[in-house]
C-alpha positions as CSV (number, residue, x, y, z in Angstrom):
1,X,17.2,3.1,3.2
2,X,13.8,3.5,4.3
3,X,10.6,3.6,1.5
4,X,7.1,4.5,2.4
5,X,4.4,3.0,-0.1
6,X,0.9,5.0,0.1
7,X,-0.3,4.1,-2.7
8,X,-4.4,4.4,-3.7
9,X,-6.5,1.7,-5.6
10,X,-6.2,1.2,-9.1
11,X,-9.5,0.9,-10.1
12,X,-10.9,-1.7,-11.8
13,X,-7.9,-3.7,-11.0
14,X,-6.1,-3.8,-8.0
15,X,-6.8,-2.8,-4.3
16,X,-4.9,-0.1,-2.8
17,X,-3.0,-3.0,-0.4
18,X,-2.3,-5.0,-3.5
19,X,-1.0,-2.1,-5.5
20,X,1.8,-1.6,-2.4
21,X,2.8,-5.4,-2.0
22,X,3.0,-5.5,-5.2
23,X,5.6,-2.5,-5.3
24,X,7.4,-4.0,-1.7
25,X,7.8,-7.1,-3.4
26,X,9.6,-5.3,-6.6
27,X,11.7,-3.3,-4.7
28,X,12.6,-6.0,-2.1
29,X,13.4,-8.2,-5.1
30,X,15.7,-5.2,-6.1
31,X,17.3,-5.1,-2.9
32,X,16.4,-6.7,-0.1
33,X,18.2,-4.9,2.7
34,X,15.3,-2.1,2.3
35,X,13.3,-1.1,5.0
36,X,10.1,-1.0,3.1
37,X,6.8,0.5,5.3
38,X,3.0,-0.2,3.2
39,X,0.5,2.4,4.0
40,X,-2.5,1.8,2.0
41,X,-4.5,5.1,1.3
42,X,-7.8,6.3,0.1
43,X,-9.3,9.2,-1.6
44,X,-12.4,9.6,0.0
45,X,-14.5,6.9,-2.3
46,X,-13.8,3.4,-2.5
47,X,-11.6,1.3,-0.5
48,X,-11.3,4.7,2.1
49,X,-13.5,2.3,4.7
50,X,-10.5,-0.5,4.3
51,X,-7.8,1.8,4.4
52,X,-9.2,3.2,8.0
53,X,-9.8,-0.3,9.3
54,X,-6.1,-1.0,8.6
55,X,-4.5,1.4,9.9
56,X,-6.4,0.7,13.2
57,X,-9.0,3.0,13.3
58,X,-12.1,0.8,14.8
């Protein structure tokens, strides 16, 4: 099975790319034959600048 994570920040708290490995690792732990893909994602505000840079855009 194949899982897409896209998750936002949760502010005040955790970064959008924390939030998803944090969810990869609980699902992995859950079963670990998952094909698990982490897409961080922004809304426009915070963290949007980060979620660019890692999905490649330079």
């Amino acid at each position: 099975m194949r899982i897409v994570i896209a998750p936002d920040k949760f502010k005040g708290s955790l970064t959008a790319p924390e939030v998803a490995a944090h969810l990869r690792a609980g699902l992995l732990s859950a079963d670990p034959e998952l094909a698990v893909e982490v897409v961080p994602m922004a809304d426009g505000g915070e963290g949007t600048l980060d979620a660019a840079l890692a999905a490649g855009y330079s």
